[in-house]
Structure formats: C-alpha cells, structure tokens
Jmol script that loads the backbone (N, CA, C; Angstrom):
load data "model"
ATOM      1  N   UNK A   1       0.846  -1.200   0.000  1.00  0.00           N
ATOM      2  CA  UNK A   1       0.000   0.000   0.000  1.00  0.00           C
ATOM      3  C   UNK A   1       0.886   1.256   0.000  1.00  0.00           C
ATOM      4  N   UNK A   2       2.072   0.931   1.079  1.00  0.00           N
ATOM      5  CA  UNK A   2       2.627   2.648   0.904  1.00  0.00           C
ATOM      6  C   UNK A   2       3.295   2.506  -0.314  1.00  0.00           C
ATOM      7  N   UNK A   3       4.004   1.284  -1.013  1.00  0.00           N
ATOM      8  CA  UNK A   3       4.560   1.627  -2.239  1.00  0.00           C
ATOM      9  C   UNK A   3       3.593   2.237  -3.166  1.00  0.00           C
ATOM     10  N   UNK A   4       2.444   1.938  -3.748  1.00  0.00           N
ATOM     11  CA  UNK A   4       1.569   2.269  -3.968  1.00  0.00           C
ATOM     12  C   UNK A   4       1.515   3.730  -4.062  1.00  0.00           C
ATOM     13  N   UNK A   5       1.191   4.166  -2.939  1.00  0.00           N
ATOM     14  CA  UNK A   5       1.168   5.278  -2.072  1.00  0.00           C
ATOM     15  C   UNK A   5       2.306   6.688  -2.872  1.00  0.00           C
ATOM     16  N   UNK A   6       3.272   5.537  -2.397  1.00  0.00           N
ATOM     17  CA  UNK A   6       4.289   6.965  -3.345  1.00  0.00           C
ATOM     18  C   UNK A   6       4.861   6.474  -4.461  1.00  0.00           C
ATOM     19  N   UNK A   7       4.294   5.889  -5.405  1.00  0.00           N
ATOM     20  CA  UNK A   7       4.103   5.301  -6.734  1.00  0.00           C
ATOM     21  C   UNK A   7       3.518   6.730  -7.342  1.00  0.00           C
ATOM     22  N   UNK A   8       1.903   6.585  -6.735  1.00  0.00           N
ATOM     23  CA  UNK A   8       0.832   7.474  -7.037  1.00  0.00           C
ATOM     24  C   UNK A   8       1.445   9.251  -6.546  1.00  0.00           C
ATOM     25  N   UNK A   9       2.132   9.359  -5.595  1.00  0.00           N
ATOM     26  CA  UNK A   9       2.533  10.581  -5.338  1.00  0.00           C
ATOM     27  C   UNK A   9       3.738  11.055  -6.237  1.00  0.00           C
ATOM     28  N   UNK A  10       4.815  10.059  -6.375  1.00  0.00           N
ATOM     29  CA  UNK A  10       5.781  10.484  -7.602  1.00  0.00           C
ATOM     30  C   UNK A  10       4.902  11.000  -8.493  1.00  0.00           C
ATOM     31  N   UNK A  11       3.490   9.983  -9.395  1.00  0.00           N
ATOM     32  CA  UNK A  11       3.478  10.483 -11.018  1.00  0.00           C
ATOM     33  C   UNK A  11       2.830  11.796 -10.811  1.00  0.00           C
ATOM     34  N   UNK A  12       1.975  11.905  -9.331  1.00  0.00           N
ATOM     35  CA  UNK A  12       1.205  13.083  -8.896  1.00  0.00           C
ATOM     36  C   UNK A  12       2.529  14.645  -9.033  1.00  0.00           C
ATOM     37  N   UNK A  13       3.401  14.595  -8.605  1.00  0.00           N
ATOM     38  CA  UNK A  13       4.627  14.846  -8.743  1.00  0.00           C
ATOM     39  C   UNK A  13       5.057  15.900 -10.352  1.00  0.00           C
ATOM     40  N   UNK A  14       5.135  14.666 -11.228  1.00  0.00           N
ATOM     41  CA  UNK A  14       5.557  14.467 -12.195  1.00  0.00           C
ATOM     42  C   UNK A  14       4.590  15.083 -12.625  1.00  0.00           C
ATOM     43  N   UNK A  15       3.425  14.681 -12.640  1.00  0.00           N
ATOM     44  CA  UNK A  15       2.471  15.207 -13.628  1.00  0.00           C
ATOM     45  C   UNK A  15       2.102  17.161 -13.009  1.00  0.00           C
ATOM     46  N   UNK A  16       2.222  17.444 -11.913  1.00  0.00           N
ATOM     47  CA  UNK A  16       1.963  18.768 -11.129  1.00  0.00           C
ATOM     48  C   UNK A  16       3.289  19.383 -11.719  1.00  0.00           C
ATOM     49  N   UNK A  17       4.369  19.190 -11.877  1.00  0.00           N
ATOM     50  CA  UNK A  17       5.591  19.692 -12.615  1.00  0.00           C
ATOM     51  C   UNK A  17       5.454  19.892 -13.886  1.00  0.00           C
ATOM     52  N   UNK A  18       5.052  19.138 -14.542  1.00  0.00           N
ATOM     53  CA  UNK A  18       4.534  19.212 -16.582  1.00  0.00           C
ATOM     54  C   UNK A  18       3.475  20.668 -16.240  1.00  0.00           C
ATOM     55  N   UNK A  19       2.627  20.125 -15.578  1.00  0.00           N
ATOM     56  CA  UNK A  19       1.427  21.048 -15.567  1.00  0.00           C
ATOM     57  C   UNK A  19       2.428  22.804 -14.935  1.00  0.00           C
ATOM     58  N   UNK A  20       2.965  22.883 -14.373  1.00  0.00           N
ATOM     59  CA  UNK A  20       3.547  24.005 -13.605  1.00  0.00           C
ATOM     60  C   UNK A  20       4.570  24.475 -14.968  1.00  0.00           C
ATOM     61  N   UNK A  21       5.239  23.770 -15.528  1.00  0.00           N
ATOM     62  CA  UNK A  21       6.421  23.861 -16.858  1.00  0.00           C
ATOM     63  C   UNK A  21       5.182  24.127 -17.963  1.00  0.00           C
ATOM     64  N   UNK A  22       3.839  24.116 -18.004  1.00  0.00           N
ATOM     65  CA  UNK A  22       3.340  24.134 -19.490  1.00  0.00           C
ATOM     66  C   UNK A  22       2.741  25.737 -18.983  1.00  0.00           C
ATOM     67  N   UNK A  23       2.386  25.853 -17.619  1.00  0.00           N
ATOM     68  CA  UNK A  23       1.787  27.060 -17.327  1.00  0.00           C
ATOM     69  C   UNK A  23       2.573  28.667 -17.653  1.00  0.00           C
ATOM     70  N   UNK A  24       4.377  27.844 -17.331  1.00  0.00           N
ATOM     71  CA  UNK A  24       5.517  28.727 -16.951  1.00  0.00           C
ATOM     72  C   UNK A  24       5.298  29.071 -18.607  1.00  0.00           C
ATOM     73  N   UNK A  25       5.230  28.008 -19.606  1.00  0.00           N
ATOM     74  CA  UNK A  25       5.553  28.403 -20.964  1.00  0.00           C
ATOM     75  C   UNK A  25       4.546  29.203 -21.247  1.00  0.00           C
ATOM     76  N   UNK A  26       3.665  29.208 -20.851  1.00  0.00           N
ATOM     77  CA  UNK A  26       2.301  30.182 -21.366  1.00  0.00           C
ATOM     78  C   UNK A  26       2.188  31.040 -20.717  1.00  0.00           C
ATOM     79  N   UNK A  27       2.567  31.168 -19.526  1.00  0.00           N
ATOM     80  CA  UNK A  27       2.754  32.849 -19.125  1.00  0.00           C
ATOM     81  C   UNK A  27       4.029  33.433 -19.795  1.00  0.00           C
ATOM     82  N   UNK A  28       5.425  32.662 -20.068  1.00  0.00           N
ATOM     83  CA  UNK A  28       6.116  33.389 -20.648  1.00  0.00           C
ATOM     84  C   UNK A  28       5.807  34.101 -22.153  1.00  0.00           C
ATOM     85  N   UNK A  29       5.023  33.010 -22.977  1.00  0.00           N
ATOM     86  CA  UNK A  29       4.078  33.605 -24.122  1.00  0.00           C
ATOM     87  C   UNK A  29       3.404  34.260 -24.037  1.00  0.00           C
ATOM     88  N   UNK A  30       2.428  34.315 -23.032  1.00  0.00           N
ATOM     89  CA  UNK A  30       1.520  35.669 -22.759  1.00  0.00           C
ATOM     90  C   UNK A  30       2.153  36.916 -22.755  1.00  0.00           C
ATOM     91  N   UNK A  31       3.299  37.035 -21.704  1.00  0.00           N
ATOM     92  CA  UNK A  31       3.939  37.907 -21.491  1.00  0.00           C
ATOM     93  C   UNK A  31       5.131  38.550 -22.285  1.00  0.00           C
ATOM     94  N   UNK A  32       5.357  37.844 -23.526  1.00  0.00           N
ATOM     95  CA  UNK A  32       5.928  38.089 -24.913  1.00  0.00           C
ATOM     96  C   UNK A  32       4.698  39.370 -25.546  1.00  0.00           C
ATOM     97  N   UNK A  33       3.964  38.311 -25.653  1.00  0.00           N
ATOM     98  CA  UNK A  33       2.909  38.650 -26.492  1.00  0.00           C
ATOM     99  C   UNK A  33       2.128  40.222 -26.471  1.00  0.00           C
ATOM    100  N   UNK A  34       2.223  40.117 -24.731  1.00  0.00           N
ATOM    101  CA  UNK A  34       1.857  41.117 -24.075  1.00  0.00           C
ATOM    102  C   UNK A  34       2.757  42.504 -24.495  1.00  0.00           C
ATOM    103  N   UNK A  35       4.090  42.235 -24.505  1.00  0.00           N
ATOM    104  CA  UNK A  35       5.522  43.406 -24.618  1.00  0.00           C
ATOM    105  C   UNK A  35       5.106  43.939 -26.096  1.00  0.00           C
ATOM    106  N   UNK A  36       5.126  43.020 -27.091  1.00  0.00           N
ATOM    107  CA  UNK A  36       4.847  42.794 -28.525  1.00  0.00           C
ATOM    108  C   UNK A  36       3.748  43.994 -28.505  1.00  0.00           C
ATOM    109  N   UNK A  37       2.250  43.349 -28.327  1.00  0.00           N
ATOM    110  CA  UNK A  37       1.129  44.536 -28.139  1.00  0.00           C
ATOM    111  C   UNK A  37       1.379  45.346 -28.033  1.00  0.00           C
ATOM    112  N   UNK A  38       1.878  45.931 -26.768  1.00  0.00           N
ATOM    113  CA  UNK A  38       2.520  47.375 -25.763  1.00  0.00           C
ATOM    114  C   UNK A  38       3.314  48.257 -27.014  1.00  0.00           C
ATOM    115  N   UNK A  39       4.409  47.470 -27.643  1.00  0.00           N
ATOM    116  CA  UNK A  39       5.239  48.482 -28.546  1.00  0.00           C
ATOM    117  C   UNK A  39       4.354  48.771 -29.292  1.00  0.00           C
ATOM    118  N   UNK A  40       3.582  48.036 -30.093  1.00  0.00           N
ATOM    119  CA  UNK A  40       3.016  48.048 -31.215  1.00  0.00           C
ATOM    120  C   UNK A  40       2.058  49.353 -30.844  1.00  0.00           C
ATOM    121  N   UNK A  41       1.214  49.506 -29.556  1.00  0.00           N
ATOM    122  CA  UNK A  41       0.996  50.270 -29.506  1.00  0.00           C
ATOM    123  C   UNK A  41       1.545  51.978 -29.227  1.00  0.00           C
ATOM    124  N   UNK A  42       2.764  51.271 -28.353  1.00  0.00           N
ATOM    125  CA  UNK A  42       3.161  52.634 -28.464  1.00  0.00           C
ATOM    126  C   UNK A  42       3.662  53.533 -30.652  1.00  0.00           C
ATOM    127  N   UNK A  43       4.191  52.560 -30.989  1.00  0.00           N
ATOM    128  CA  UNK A  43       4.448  52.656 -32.599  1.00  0.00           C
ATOM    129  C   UNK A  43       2.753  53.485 -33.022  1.00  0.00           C
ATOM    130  N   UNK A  44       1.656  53.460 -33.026  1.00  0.00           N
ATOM    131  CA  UNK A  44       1.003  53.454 -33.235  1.00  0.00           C
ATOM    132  C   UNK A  44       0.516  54.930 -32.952  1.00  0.00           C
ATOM    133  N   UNK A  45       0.434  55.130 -31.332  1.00  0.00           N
ATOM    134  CA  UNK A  45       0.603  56.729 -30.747  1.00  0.00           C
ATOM    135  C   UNK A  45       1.399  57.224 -31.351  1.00  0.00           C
ATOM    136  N   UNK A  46       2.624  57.088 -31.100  1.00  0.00           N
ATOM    137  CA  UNK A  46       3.397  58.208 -32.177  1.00  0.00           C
ATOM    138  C   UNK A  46       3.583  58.194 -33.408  1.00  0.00           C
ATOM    139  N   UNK A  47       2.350  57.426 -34.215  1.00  0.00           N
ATOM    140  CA  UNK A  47       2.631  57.622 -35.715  1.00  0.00           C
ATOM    141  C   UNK A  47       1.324  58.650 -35.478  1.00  0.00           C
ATOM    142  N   UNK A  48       0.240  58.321 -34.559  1.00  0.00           N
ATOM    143  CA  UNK A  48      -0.993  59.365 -34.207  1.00  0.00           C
ATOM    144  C   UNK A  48      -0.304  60.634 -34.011  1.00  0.00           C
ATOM    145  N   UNK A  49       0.263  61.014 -33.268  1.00  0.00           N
ATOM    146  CA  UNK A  49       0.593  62.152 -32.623  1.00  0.00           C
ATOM    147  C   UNK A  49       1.558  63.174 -33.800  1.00  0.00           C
ATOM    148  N   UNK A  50       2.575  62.199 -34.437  1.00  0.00           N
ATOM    149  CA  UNK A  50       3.056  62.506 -35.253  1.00  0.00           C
ATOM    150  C   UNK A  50       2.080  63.299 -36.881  1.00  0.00           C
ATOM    151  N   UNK A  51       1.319  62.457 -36.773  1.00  0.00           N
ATOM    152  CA  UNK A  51      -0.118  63.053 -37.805  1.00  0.00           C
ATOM    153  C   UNK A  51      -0.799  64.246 -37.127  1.00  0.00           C
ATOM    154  N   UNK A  52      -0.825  64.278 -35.937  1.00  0.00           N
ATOM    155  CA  UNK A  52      -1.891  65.284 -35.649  1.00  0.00           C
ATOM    156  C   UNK A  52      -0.775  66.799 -35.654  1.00  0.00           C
ATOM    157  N   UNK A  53       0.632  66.489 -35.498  1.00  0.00           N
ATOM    158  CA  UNK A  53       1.397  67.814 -35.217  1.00  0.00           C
ATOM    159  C   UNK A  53       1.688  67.596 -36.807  1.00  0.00           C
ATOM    160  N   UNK A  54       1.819  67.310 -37.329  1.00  0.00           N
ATOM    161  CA  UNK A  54       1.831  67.747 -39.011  1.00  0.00           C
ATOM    162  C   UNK A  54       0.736  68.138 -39.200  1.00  0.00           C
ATOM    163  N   UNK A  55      -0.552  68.200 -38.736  1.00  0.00           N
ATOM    164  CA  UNK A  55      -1.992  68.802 -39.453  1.00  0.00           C
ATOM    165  C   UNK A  55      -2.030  69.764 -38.795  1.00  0.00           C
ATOM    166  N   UNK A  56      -1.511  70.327 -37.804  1.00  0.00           N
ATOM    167  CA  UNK A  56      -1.690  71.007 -36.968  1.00  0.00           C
ATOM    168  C   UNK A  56      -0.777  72.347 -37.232  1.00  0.00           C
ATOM    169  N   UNK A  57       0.558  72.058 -37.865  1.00  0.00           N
ATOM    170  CA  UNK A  57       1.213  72.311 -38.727  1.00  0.00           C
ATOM    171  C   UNK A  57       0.618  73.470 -39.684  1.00  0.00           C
ATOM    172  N   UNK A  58       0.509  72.395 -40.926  1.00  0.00           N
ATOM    173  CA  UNK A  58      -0.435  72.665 -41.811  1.00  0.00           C
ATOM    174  C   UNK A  58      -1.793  73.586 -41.612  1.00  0.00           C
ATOM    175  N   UNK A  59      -2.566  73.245 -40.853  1.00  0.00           N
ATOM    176  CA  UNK A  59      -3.822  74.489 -40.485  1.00  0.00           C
ATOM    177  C   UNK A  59      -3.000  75.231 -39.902  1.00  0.00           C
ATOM    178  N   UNK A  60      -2.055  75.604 -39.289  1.00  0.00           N
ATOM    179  CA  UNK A  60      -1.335  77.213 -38.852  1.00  0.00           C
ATOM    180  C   UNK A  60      -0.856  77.580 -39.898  1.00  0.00           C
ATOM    181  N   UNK A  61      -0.396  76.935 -40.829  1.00  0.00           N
ATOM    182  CA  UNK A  61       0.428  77.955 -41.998  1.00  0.00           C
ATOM    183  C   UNK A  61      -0.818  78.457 -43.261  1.00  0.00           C
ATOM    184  N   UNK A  62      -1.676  77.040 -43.146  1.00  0.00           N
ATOM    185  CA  UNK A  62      -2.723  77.663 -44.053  1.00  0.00           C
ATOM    186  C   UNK A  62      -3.798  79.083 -43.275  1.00  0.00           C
ATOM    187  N   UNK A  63      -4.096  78.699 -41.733  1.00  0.00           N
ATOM    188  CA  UNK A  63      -4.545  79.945 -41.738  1.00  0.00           C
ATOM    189  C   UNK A  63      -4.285  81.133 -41.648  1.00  0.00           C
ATOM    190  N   UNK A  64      -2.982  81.100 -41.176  1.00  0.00           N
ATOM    191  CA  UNK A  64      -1.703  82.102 -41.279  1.00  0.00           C
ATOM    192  C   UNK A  64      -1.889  83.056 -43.079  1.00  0.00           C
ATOM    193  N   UNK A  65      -1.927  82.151 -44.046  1.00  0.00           N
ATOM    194  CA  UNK A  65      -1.798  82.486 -45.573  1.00  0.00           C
ATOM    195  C   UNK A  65      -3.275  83.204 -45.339  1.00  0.00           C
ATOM    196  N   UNK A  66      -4.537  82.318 -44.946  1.00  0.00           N
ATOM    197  CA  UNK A  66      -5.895  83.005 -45.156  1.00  0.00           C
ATOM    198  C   UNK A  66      -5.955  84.306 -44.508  1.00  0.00           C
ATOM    199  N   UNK A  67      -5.082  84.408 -43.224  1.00  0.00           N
ATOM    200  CA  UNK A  67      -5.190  85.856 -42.526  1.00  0.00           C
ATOM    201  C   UNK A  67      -4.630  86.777 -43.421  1.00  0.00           C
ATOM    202  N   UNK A  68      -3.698  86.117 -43.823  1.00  0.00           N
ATOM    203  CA  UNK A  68      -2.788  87.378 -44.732  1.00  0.00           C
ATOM    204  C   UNK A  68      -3.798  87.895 -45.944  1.00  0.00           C
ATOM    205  N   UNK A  69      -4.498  86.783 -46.455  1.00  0.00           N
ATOM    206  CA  UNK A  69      -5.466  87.516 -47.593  1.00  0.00           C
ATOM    207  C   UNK A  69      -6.164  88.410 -47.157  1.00  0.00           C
ATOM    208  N   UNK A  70      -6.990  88.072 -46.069  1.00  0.00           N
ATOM    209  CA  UNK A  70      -7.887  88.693 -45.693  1.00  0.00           C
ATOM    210  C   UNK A  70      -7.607  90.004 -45.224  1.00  0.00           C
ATOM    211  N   UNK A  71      -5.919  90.116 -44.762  1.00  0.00           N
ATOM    212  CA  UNK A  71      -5.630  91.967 -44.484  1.00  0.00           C
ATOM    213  C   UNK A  71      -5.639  92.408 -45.443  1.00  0.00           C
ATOM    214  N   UNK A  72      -5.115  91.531 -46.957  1.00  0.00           N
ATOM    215  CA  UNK A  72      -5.214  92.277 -47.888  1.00  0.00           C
ATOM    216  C   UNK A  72      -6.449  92.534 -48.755  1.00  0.00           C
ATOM    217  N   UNK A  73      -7.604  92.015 -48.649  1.00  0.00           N
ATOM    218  CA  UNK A  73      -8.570  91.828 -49.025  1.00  0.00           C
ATOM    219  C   UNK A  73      -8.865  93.300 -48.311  1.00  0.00           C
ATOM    220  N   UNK A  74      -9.078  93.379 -46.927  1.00  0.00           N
ATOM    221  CA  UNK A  74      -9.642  94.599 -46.375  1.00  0.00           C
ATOM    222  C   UNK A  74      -8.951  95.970 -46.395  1.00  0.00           C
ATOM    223  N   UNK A  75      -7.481  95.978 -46.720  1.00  0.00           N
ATOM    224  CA  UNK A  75      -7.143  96.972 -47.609  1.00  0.00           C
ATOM    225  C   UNK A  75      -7.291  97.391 -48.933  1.00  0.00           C
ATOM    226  N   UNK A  76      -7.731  96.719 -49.342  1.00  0.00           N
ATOM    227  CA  UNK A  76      -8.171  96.172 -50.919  1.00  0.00           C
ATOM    228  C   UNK A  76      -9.721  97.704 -50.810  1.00  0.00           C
ATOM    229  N   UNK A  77     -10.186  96.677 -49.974  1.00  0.00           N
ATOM    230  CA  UNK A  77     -11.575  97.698 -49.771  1.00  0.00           C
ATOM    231  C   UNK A  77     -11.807  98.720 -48.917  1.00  0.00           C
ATOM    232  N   UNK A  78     -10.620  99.068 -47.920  1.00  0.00           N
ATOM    233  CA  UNK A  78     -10.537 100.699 -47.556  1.00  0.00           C
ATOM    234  C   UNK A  78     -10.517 100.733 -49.123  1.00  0.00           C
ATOM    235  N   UNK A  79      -9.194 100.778 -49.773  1.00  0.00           N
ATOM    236  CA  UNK A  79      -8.859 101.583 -50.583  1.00  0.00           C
ATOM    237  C   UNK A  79      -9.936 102.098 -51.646  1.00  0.00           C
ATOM    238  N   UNK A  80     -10.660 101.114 -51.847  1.00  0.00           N
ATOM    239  CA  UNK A  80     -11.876 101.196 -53.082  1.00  0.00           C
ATOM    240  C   UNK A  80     -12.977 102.292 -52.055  1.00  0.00           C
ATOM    241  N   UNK A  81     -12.890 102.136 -51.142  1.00  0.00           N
ATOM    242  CA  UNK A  81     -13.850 103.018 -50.267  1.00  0.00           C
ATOM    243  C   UNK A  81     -13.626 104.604 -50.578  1.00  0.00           C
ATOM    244  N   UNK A  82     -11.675 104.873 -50.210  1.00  0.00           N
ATOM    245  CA  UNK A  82     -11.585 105.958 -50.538  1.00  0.00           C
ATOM    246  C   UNK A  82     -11.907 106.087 -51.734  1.00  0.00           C
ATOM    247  N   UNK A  83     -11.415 105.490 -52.737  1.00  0.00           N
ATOM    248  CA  UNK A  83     -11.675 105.858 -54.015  1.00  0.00           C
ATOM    249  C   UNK A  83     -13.215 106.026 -54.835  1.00  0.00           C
ATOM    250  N   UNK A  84     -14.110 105.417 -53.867  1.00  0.00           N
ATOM    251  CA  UNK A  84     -15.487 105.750 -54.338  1.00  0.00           C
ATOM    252  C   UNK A  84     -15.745 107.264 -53.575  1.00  0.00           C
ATOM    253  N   UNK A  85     -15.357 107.721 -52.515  1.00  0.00           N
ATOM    254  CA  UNK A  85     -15.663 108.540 -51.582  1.00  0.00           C
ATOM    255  C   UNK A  85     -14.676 109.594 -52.697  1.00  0.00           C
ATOM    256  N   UNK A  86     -13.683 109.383 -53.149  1.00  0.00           N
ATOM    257  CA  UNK A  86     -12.785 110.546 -54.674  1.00  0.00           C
ATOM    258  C   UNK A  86     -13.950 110.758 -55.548  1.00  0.00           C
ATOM    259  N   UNK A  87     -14.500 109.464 -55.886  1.00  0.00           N
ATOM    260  CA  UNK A  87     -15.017 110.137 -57.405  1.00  0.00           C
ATOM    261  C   UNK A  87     -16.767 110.328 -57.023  1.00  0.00           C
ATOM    262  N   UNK A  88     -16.885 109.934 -56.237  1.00  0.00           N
ATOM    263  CA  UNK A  88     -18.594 111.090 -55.301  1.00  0.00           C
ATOM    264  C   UNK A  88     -18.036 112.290 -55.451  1.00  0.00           C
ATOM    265  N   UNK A  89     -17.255 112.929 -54.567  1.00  0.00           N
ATOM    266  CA  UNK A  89     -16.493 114.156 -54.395  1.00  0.00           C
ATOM    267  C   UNK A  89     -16.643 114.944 -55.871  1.00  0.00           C
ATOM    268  N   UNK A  90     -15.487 114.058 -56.632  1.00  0.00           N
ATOM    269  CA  UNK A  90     -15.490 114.781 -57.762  1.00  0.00           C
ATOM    270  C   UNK A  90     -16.620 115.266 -59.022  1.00  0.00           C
ATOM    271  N   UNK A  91     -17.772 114.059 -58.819  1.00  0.00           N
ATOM    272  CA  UNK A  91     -18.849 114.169 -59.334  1.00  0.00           C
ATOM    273  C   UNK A  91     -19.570 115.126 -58.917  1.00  0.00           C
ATOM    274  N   UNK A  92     -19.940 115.592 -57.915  1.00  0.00           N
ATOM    275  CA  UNK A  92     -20.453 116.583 -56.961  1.00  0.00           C
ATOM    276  C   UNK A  92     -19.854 117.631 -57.725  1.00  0.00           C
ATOM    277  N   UNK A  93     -18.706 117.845 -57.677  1.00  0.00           N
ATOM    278  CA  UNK A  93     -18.063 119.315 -57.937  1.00  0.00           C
ATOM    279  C   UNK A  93     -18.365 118.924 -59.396  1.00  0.00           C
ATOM    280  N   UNK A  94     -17.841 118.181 -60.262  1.00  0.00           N
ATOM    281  CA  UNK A  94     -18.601 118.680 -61.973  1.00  0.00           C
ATOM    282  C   UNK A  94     -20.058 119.124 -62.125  1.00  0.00           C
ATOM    283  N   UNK A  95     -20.379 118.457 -60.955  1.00  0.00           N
ATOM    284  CA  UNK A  95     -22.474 118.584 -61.093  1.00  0.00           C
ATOM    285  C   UNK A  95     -22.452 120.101 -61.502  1.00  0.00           C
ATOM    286  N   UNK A  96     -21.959 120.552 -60.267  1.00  0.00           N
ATOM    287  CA  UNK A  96     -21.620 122.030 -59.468  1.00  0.00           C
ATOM    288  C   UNK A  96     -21.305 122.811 -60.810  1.00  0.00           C
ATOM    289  N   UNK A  97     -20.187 122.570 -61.178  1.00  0.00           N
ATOM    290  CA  UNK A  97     -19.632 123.136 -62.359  1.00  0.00           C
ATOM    291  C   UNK A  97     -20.612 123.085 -63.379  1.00  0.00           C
ATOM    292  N   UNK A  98     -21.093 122.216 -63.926  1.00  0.00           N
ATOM    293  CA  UNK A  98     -21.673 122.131 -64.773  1.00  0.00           C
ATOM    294  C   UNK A  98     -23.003 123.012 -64.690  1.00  0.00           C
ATOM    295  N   UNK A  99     -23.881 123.141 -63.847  1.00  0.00           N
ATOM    296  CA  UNK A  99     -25.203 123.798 -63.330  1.00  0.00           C
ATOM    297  C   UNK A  99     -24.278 125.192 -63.580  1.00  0.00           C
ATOM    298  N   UNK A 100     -23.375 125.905 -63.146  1.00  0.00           N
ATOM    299  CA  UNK A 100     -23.283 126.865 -63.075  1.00  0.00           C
ATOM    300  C   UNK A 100     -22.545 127.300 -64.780  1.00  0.00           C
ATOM    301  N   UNK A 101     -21.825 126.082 -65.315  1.00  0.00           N
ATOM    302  CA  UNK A 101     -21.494 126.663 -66.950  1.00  0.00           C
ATOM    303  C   UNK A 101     -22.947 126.969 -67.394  1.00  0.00           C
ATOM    304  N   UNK A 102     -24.090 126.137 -67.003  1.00  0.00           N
ATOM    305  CA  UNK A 102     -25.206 126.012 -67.532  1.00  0.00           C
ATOM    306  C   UNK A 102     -26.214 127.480 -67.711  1.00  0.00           C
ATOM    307  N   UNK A 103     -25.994 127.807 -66.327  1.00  0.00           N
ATOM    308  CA  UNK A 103     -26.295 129.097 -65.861  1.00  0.00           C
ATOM    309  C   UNK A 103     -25.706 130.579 -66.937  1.00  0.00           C
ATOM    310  N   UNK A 104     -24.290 130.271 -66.695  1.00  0.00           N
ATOM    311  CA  UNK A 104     -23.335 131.080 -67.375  1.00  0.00           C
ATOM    312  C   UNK A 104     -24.182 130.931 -68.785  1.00  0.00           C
ATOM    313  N   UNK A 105     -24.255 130.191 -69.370  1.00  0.00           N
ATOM    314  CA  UNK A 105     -24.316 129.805 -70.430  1.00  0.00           C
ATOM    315  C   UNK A 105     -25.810 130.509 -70.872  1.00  0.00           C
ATOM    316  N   UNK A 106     -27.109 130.100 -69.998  1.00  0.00           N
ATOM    317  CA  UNK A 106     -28.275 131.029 -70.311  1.00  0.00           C
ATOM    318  C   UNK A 106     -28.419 132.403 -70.113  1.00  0.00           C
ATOM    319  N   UNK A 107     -27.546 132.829 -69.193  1.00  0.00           N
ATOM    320  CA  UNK A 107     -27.484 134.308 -69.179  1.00  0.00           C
ATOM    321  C   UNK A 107     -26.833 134.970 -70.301  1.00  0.00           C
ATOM    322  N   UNK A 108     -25.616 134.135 -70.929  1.00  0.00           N
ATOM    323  CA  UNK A 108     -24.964 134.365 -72.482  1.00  0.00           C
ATOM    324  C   UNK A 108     -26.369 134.168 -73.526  1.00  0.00           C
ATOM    325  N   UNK A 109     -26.927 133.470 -73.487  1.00  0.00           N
ATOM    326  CA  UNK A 109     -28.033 133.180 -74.520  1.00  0.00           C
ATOM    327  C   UNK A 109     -28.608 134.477 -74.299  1.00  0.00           C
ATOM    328  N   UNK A 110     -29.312 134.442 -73.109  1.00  0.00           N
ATOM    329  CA  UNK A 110     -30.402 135.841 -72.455  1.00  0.00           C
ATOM    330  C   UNK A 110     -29.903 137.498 -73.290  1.00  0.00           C
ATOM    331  N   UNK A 111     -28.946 137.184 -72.537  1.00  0.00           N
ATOM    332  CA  UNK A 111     -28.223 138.994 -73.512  1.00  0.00           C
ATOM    333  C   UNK A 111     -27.864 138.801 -74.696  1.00  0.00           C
ATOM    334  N   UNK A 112     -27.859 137.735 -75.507  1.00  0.00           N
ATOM    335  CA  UNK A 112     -27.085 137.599 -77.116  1.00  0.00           C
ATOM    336  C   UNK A 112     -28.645 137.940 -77.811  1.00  0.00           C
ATOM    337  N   UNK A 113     -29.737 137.541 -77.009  1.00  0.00           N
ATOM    338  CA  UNK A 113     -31.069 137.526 -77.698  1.00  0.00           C
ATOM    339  C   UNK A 113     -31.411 138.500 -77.809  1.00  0.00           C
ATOM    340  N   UNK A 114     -30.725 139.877 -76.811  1.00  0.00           N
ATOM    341  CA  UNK A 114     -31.391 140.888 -76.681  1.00  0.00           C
ATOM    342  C   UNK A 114     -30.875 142.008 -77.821  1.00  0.00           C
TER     343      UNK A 114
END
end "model"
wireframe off; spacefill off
backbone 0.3
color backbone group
C-alpha cells in the first residue's frame, strides 16, 4: 500500500511539474505577447501624434496664408472706399460746375437775344 502510495505521489509529482512547466511556458508567451502589443501600440501613438502635429502644422500655416489675404482683401476695400468717396467728391463738384457753366451759359443766350 505505501509503495503504492508513493508510486501514485511520484506520477502526482511528475504530472503537477509538466502542468507548472506548461503554465511557466504560457505565461512566458503571454507575457511576450503582451511586450509585442505594448510596442506596437506605443508605434502606433506616435505615428498618431506625429499626424496630428503635421496637421496642426499645416492648419497654422494655411490659416496664417488666409489671414494674410484677408488683411489684404480689407485693404483692398478701404482703398476702393476711398476711391469711391474721390469720385462722389469729384462728381459733386462737376455737377456744381456744370449747373453753373449752364447758368453762365443762359445768361450768355439771355443777352445775345437781346
């Protein structure tokens, strides 16, 4: 019986050791596997991050270019402002002129008739 006994406890043994050596191999695979993931993700963030500071990039220089139009756009249109506010002005004064050649002009008729 006790041979028996530790017959059955050796393979108990033996077999709790396989089982402990197959566990060791699969946590060491897990834990491969696991490192593997981890980089991959970190590779992954900084190809993200790397994309977002190049777009980020990019929309500052493009809106940078759109601001710049747009000062020039709104100097664009002072300037046309003054220049409509010139030729009002100047229209005004030909009106002016003109009403009064007009004037000049019927009082020349008025006495040439007489």
């Amino acid at each position: 019986q006790l041979h028996l006994t530790v017959s059955e406890k050796n393979e108990l043994t033996k077999s709790l050791e396989m089982v402990q050596k197959e566990l060791q191999e699969k946590e060491s695979e897990i834990k491969k596997e696991i490192a593997e993931y981890k980089e991959r993700l970190l590779q992954a963030e900084k190809e993200h991050q790397d994309a977002l500071t190049e777009a980020k990039q990019k929309n500052e220089v493009e809106i940078e270019a759109c601001q710049d139009k747009m000062n020039l756009l709104e100097h664009y249109i002072s300037s046309q402002k003054l220049e409509i506010e010139l030729l009002k002005s100047n229209k005004e004064e030909l009106s002016n002129s003109l009403k009064e050649a007009n004037q000049t002009l019927g009082e020349l008729l008025k006495t040439k008739v007489r």
